[in-house]
C-alpha positions as CSV (number, residue, x, y, z in Angstrom):
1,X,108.5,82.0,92.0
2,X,111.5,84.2,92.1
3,X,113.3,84.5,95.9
4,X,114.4,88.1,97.2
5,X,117.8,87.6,95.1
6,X,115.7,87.0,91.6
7,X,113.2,89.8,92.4
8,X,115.8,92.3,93.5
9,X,118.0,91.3,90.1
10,X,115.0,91.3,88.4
11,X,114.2,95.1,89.5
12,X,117.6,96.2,88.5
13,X,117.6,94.9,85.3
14,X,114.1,96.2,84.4
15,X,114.2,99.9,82.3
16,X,113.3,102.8,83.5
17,X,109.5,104.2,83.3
18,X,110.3,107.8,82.7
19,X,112.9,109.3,80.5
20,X,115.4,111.8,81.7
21,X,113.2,115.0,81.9
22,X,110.1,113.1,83.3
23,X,112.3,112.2,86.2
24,X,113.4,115.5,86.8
25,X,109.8,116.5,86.9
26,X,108.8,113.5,89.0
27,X,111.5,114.6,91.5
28,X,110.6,118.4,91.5
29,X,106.8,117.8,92.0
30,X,107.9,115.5,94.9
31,X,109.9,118.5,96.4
32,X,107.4,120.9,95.9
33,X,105.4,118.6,98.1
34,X,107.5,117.7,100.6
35,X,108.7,121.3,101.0
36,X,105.5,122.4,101.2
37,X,104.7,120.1,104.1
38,X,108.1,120.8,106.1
39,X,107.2,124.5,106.4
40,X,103.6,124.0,106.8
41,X,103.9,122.4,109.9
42,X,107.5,124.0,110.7
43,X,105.9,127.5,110.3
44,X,103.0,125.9,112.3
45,X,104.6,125.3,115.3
46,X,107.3,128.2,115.7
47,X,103.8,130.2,115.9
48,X,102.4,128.2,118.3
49,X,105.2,128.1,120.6
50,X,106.3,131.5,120.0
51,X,102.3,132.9,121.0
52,X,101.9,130.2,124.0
53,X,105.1,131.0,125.6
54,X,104.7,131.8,129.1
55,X,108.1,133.6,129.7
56,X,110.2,136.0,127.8
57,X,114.1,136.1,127.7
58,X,116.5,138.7,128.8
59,X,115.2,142.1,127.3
60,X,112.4,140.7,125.7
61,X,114.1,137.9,123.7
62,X,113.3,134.7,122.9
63,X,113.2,132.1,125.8
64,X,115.1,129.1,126.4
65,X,111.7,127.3,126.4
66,X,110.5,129.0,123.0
67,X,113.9,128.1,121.2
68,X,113.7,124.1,122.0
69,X,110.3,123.9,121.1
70,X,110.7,126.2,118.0
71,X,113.7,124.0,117.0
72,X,111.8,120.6,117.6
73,X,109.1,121.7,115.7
74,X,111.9,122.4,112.4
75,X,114.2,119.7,113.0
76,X,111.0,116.7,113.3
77,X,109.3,118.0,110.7
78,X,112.6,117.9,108.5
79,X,113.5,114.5,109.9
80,X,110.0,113.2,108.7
81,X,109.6,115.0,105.6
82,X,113.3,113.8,104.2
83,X,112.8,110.3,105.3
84,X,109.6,110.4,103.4
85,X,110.4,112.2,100.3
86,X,114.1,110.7,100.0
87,X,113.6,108.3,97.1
88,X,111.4,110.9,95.2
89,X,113.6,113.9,95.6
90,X,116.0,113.5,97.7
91,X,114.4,115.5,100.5
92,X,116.2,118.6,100.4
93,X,114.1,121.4,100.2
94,X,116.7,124.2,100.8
95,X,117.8,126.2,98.0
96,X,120.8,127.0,99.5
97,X,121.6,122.6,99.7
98,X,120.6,122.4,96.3
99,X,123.1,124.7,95.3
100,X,125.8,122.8,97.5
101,X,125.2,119.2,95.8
102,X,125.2,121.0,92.4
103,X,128.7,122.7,93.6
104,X,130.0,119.4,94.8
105,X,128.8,118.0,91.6
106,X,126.3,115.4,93.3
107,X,122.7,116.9,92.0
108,X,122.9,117.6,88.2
109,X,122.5,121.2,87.2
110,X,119.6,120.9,85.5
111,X,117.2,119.0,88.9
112,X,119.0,122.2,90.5
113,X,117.9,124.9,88.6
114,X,114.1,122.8,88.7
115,X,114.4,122.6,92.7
116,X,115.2,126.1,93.7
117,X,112.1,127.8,92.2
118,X,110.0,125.2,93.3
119,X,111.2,125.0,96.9
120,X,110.5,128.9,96.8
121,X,106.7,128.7,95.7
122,X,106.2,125.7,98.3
123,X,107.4,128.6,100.9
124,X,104.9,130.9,99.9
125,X,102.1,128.7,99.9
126,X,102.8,127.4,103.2
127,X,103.6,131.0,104.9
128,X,100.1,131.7,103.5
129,X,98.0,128.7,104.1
130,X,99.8,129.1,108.0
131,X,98.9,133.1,108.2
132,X,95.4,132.2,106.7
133,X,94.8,128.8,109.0
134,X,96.2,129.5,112.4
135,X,95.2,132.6,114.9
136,X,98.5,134.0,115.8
137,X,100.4,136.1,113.6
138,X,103.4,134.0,111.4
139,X,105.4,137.0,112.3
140,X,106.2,135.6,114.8
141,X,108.3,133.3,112.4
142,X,110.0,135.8,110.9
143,X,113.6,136.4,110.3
144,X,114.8,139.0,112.4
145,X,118.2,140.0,114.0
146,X,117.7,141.4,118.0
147,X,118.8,144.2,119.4
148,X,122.3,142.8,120.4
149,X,123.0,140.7,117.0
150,X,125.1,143.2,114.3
151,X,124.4,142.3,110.5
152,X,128.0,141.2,110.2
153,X,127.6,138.7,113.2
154,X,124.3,137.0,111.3
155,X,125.6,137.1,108.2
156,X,128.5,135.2,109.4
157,X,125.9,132.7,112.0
158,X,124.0,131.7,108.6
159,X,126.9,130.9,107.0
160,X,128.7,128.8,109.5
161,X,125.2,127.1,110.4
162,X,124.1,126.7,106.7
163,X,127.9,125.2,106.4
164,X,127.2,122.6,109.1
165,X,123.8,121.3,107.5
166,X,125.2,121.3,104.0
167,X,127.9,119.1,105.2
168,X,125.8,116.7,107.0
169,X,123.6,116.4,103.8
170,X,126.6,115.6,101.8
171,X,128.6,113.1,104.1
172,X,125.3,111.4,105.6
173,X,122.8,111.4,102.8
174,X,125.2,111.9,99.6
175,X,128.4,109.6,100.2
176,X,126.2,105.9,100.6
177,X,127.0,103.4,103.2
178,X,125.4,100.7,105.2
179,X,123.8,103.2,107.7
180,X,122.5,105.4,105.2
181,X,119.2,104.9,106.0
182,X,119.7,107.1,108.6
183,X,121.0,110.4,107.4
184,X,117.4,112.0,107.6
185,X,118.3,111.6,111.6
186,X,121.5,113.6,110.9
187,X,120.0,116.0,109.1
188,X,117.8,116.8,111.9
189,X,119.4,116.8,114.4
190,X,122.2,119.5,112.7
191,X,119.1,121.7,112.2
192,X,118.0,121.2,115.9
193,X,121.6,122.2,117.1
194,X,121.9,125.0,114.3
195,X,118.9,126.6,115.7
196,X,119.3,126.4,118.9
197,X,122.7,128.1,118.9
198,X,121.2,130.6,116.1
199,X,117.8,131.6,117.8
200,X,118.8,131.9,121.8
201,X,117.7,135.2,123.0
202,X,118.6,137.5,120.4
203,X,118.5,136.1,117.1
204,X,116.1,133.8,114.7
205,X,118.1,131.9,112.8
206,X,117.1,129.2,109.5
207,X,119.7,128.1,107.3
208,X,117.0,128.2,104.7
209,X,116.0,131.0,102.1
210,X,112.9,129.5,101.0
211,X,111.8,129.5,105.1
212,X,112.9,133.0,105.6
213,X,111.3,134.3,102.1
214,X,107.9,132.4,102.9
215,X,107.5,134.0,106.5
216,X,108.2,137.0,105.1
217,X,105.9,137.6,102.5
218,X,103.0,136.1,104.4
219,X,103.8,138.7,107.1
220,X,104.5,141.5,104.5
221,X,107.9,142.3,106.4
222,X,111.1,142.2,104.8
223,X,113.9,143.8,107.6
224,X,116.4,145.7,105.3
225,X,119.1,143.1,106.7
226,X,117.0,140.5,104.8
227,X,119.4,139.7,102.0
228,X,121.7,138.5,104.7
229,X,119.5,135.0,105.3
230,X,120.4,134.5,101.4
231,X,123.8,135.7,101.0
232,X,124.7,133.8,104.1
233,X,123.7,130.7,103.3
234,X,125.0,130.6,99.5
235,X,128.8,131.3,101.4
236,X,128.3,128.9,104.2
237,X,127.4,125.4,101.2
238,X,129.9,126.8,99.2
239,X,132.6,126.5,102.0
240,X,130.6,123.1,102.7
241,X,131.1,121.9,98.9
242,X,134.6,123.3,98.8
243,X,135.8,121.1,102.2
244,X,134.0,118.5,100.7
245,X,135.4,118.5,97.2
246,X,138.8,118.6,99.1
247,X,138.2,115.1,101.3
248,X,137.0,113.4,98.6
249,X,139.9,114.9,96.5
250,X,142.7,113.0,99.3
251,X,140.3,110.3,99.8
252,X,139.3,110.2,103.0
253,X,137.9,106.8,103.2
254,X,141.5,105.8,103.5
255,X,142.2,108.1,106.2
256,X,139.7,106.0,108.7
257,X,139.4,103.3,106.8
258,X,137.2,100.3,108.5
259,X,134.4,102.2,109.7
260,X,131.8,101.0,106.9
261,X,132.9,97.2,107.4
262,X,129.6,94.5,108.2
263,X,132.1,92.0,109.1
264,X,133.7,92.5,112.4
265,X,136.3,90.4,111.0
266,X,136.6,92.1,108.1
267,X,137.5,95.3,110.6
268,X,139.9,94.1,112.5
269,X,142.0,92.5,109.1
270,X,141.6,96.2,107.6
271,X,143.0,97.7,110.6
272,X,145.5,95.1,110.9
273,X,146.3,95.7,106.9
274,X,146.4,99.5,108.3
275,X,148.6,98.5,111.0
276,X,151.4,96.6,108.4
277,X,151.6,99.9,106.0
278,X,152.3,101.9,108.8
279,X,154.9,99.6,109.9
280,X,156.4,99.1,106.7
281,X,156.6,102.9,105.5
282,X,158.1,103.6,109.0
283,X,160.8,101.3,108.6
284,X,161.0,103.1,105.4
């Protein structure tokens, strides 16, 4: 009878079940799904809260009520989906996060180029299964600047806000340490704040292509501003990729150095190792 060592050695060692290309197709069919599922019930419950809202914001915005449980509904339903479809696809059923890991060389081009037509059919076919299933109308989810939002001003919102969640991805999900296990919190939670700076009052805001594209065809309505909710979020993960090509360029685990250690010994003697260098190259 092996012990956990032997069986986790033993798992290691074994070979791989699929080849190359059969994992690739494994992982996109897994994305498919799980993207599928985080707009279903995403797209779900911005129309619910949006059509059960009992107040309206200032010149008939969005209200502070609608935009927390708009935003919840995203940022759960991303938090669940990733944590359950991390070790198939890696959960990230954005195009425009595909396209930062590719940049920062951590998703091969090839699972990229799979991923971003097949996180765009999943948004069709929950926009229409939503619009089909559920009373109110999913235009209510749809992409759309306010009266007191210019295109320049949410061009530049997606990109900063589709910066912040690439980012996140990368540093939380991307760059492995002991906690890990809890990026998909992370990730969620920079949605939740994204959109809850992004869709106050005047403006809907996503971070995600696929979401606005799905919306949008299941309402037939495409604003002529729409290219902004793709053009924004390509610049904002390839200023995300760029800063994080850079860190990892001056390796930054040496700039903080301690903060993945088990052992609170082991801590305190890097940070006392820490301590010496500075010493020493001050006296030098």
């Amino acid at each position: 009878m092996l012990d956990k060592k032997g069986l986790s050695h033993r798992r290691r060692s074994r070979p791989p079940h699929l080849s190359p290309m059969q994992a690739h197709l494994v992982a996109a069919v897994g994305e498919f799904v799980g993207t599928f599922l985080f707009l279903y019930f995403s797209y779900a419950g911005n129309v619910m809260a949006a059509s059960q809202a009992s107040t309206t914001g200032p010149n008939g915005g969005i209200s502070s009520e609608t935009v927390v449980f708009t935003s919840l509904a995203y940022s759960l339903s991303l938090l669940v989906n990733v944590r359950a479809f991390y070790r198939i696809s890696g959960g990230l059923f954005n195009p425009a996060v595909t396209l930062g890991l590719c940049l920062a060389s951590q998703l091969p081009w090839i699972r990229g180029i799979l991923f971003i037509p097949v996180q765009l059919v999943a948004s069709l076919c929950a926009g229409g299964l939503v619009s089909a299933m559920f009373p109110a109308s999913i235009t209510e989810a749809n992409t759309v600047l306010g009266g007191g939002t210019s295109i320049p001003q949410g061009l530049l919102m997606e990109m900063f806000f589709t910066s912040l969640l690439t980012f996140v991805v990368l540093m939380l999900a991307v760059e492995k340490s002991e906690d890990t296990f809890l990026a998909p919190i992370g990730i969620g939670l920079a949605l939740f704040v994204s959109m809850i700076a992004g869709m106050h009052g005047l403006y809907r805001s996503l971070l995600y292509p696929a979401r606005s594209l799905g919306c949008a065809v299941a309402a037939r309505s495409f604003p002529g501003y729409h290219w902004i909710y793709w053009l924004g979020p390509v610049m904002g993960t390839i200023l995300a990729a760029a800063f994080y090509r850079l860190v990892k360029h001056f390796h930054y685990e040496d700039a903080n150095s301690g903060q993945d250690a088990t052992d609170p010994s082991e801590a305190a003697q890097t940070v006392e190792v820490s301590a010496c260098m500075s010493r020493v190259l001050g006296d030098g």
